[in-house]
N, C-alpha and C positions, 0 to 999 in steps of 0.2 A: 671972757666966755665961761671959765669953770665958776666963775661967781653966780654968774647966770644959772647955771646945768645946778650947782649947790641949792641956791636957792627954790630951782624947781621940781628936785629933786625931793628938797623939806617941806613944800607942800604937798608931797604925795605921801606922807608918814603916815595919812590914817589908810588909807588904801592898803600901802605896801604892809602895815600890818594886818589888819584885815585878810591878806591874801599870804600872809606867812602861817597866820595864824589857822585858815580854813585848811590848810597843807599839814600843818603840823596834828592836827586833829584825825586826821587822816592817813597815817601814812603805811606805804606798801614798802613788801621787801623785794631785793631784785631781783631783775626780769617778771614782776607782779604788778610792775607801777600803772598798771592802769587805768584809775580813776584820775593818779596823781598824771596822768599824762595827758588822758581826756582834758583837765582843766585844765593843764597849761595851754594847749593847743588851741583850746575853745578862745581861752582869753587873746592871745595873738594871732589868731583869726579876727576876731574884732575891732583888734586896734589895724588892719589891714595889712597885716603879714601875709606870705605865701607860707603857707602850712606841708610839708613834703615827708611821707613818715620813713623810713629808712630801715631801721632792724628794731625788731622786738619793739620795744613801747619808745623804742630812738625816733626821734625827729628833729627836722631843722623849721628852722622857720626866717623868713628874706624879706631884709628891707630896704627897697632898692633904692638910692640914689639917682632920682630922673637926670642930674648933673655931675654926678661921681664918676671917676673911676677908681676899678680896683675892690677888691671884700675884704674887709676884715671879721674874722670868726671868735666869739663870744659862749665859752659853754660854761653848762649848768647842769651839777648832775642831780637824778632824783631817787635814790633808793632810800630807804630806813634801814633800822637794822633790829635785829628779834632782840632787843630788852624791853621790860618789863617797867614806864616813866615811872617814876617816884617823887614827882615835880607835883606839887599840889595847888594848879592854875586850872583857872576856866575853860580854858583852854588844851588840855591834857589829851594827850591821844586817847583817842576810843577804840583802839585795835589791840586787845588785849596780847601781850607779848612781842607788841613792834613799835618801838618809837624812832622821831627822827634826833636821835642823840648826837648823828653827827654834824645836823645842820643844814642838813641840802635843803629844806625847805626854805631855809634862809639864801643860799644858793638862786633856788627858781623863782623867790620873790623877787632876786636882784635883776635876774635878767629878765623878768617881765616888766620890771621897772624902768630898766632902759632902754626895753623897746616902747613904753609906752610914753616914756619923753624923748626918745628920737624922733620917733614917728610924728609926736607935733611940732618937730620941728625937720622935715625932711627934707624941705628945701635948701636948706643949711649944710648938709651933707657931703663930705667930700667922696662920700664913696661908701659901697652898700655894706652892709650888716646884716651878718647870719648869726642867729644865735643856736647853738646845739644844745639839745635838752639829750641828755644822754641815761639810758638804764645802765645798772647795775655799775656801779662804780664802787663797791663792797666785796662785790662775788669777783676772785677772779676765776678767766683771765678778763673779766670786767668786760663795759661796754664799747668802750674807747674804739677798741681794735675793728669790731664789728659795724660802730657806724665808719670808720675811715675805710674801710672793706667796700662801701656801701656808697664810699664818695661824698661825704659830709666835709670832705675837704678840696674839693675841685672848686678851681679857680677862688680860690682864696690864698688873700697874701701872707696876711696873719693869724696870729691865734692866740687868746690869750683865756687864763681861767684864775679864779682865785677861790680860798680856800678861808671859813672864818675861823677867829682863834680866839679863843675864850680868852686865854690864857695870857692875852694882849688887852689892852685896855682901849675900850670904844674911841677912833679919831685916830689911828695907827695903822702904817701900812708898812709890810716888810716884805723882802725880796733879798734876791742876791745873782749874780753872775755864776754859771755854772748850777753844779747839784745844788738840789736844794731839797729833795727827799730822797731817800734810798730806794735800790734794788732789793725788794721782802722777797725770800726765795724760804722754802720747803726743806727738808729732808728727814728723811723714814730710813732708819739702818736697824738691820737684825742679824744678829746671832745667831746660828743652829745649830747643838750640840745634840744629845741623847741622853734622855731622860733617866733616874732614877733612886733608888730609893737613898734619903738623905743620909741615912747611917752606912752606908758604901757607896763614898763618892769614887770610888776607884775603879767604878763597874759604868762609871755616866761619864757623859762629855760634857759638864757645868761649865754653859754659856755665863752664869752673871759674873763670875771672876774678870773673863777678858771683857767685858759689854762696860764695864768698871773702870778696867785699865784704858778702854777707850775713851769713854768720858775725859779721861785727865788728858788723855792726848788732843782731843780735839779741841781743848782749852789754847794750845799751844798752836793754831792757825793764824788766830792775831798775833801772839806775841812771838812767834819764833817762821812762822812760815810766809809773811807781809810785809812790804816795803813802811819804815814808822814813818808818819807822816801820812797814811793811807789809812784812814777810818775803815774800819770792820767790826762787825758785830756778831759774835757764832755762843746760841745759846740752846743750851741741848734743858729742854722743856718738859720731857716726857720718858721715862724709867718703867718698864713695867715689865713682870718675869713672875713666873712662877702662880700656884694658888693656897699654898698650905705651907706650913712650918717643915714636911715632913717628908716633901716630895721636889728632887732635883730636877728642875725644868728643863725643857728641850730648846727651849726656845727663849730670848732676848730680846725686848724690843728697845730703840731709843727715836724720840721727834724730836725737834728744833727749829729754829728760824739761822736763819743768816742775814744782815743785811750790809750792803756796801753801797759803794758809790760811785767807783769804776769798773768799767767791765774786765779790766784786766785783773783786778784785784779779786772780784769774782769769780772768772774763773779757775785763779788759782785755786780758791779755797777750792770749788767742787772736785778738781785733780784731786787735793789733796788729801781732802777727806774720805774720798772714794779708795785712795790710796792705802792711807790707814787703815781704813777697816777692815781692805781685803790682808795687809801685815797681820794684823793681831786676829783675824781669823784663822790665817796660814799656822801663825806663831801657836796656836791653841787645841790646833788640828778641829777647827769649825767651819763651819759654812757659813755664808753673807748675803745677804741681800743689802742692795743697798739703791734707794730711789732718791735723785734730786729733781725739786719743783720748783722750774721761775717761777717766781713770781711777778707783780710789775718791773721798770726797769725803774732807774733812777731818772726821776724829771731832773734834767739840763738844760736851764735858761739861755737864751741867747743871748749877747748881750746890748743887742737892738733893742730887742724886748724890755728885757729891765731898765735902762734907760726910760722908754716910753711910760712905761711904769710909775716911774721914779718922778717924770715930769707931770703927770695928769695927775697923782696923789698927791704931791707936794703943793701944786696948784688946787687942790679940794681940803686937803686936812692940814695942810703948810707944811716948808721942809723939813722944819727939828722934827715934825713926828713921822718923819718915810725911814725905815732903816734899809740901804741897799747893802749891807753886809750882813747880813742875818745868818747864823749860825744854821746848817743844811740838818731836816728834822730826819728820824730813824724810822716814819713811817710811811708806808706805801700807798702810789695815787697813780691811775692810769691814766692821767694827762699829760705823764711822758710821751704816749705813743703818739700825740698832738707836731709835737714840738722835735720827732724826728721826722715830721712830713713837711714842718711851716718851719719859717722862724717865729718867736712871739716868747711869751714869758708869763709864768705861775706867780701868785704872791699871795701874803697871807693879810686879812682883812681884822682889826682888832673886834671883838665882838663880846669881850667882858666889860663888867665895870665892878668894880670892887667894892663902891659905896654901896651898891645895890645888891651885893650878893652874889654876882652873878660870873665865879672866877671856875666852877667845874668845867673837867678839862673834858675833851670830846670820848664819847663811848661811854663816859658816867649816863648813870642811871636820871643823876639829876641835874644833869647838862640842861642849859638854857644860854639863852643871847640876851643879850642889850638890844632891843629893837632900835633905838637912835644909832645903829652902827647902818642899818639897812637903806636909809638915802644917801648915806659915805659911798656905800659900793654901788649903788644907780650912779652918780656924779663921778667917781671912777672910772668903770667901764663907759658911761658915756664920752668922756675926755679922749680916751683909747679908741672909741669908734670914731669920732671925729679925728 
């Protein structure tokens, strides 16, 4: 059967570019996707979808199984993101300051791709297919939450989404059991001491001494306050104080990221860090603020899912090329909030090829795909819906 779904999946390559291409030319940023959302919808309207719009430019769209039971759910996200392409194709976005760097247009070709070879073949189906076209998967707290809000997940049994990687080479599918992206969370901390003039620091409460001594402290969350063996990441980004050589600041600021992988690990750090700052405030006789921001959680594979995975890639691109242990990445995707409703599984789709150039990593400027990866992930996710 996947030999089948391959081979008609590779006659739809001019199409599926065709239609990656009109998208990538075009593209919107999130909660803006609207032309880009227009045409998805138009086009699975035609190949005879039920089209249902849900939140913001979110919709689903149903293909039902006259002899199935049961759904399985298929999403696809669509935002770009404000860089400025530096890719010098025909095809080059025309929206000056937004491109789709991360791929989703490679993303919404896929699942229009396998709704438009399901669909000829529906009577084959063991059971119906929703696909979620989802805004704002850039911006948190993203779109995820608001289509499941919204019921984009009622009576469905699965879920599944995949992500392309440059950085993988075209005919390559990877997954893993468990995390497989991080929890990206936020934090803003400051200092407030009283200002003044820098030749009599005895007369001010000079925030950057202690805003300094905290820096090296919160170094010490991975290595001294975390179970080893528990990936963490806490990276203080952002230093800024004062405006002159000549005037002691009042004021301290520091930003960062965090990311983890459990939530227990999690919310250690935030105790922790919230902890310290208010010490070395205390210790300095200053004042604190101190804001932490979830961000996504960490996507957690089922391991039903990665299986299913594992058997419908292997059967498309064969099995030396599926990795099911693939190393969990540091970056953030609201397709966790899928996968705490369903069971199902994330994976990532090869979409570089290195003969061709084509190896920048996502959010480059001069990020591109391998379009030959684009009927691999029609004949994937097809596999998964049947």
């Amino acid at each position: 059967m996947s030999t089948d779904l391959l081979n008609a999946a590779k006659e739809m390559q001019e199409w599926l570019t065709t239609q990656r291409r009109t998208l990538h030319m075009v593209p919107e940023l999130s909660l803006h996707e609207f032309k880009t959302s227009e045409h998805c919808a138009q086009q699975l309207t035609e190949l005879g979808l039920k089209v249902t719009r849900l939140w913001g430019e979110g919709f689903i769209a149903d293909l039902d199984a006259p002899n199935g039971k049961g759904r399985v759910a298929l999403r696809a996200d669509m935002d770009a993101l404000p860089i400025t392409e530096l890719n010098d194709i025909p095809y080059r976005s025309t929206h000056d300051g937004v491109a789709h760097m991360c791929g989703h247009d490679t993303h919404m070709t896929i699942a229009m791709g396998t709704a438009k070879l399901l669909s000829a073949r529906k009577d084959k189906l063991t059971r119906s297919v929703r696909f979620i076209f989802q805004p704002s998967e850039e911006l948190p707290p993203g779109g995820a939450l608001g289509l499941i809000e919204k019921g984009c997940l009622e009576a469905v049994d699965e879920v599944y989404g995949l992500h392309n990687n440059p950085q993988m080479e075209t005919g390559t599918v990877a997954t893993a059991v468990g995390a497989i992206t991080a929890a990206a969370d936020i934090f803003e901390i400051a200092l407030v001491g009283r200002g003044g003039h820098a030749s009599r620091p005895h007369e001010a409460l000079d925030p950057i001494p202690a805003t300094a001594e905290l820096v090296g402290m919160l170094q010490t969350l991975v290595s001294r306050r975390t179970q080893p063996g528990k990936p963490a990441v806490v990276s203080v980004t952002k230093f800024s104080a004062g405006t002159t050589h000549n005037i002691i600041p009042d004021r301290a600021e520091l930003m960062g990221t965090v990311r983890t992988y459990e939530e227990s690990v999690r919310a250690r750090i935030i105790e922790e860090m919230e902890r310290m700052t208010a010490a070395v405030a205390q210790a300095h006789g200053l004042k604190h603020e101190f804001k932490y921001t979830r961000g996504y959680d960490s996507i957690v594979n089922h391991e039903s899912g990665v299986q299913a995975v594992a058997e419908a890639a292997s059967e498309v691109v064969g099995k030396g090329n599926v990795n099911t242990n693939f190393e969990p990445q540091t970056w953030g995707e609201d397709f966790a909030y899928y996968l705490q409703h369903k069971p199902g599984a994330f994976f990532l789709l090869g979409s570089g090829n290195s003969s061709k150039g084509i190896t920048e990593p996502l959010h480059s400027a001069r990020f591109n795909v391998d379009e030959s990866c684009l009927p691999l992930g029609v004949a994937v996710m097809a596999r998964l819906a049947l």
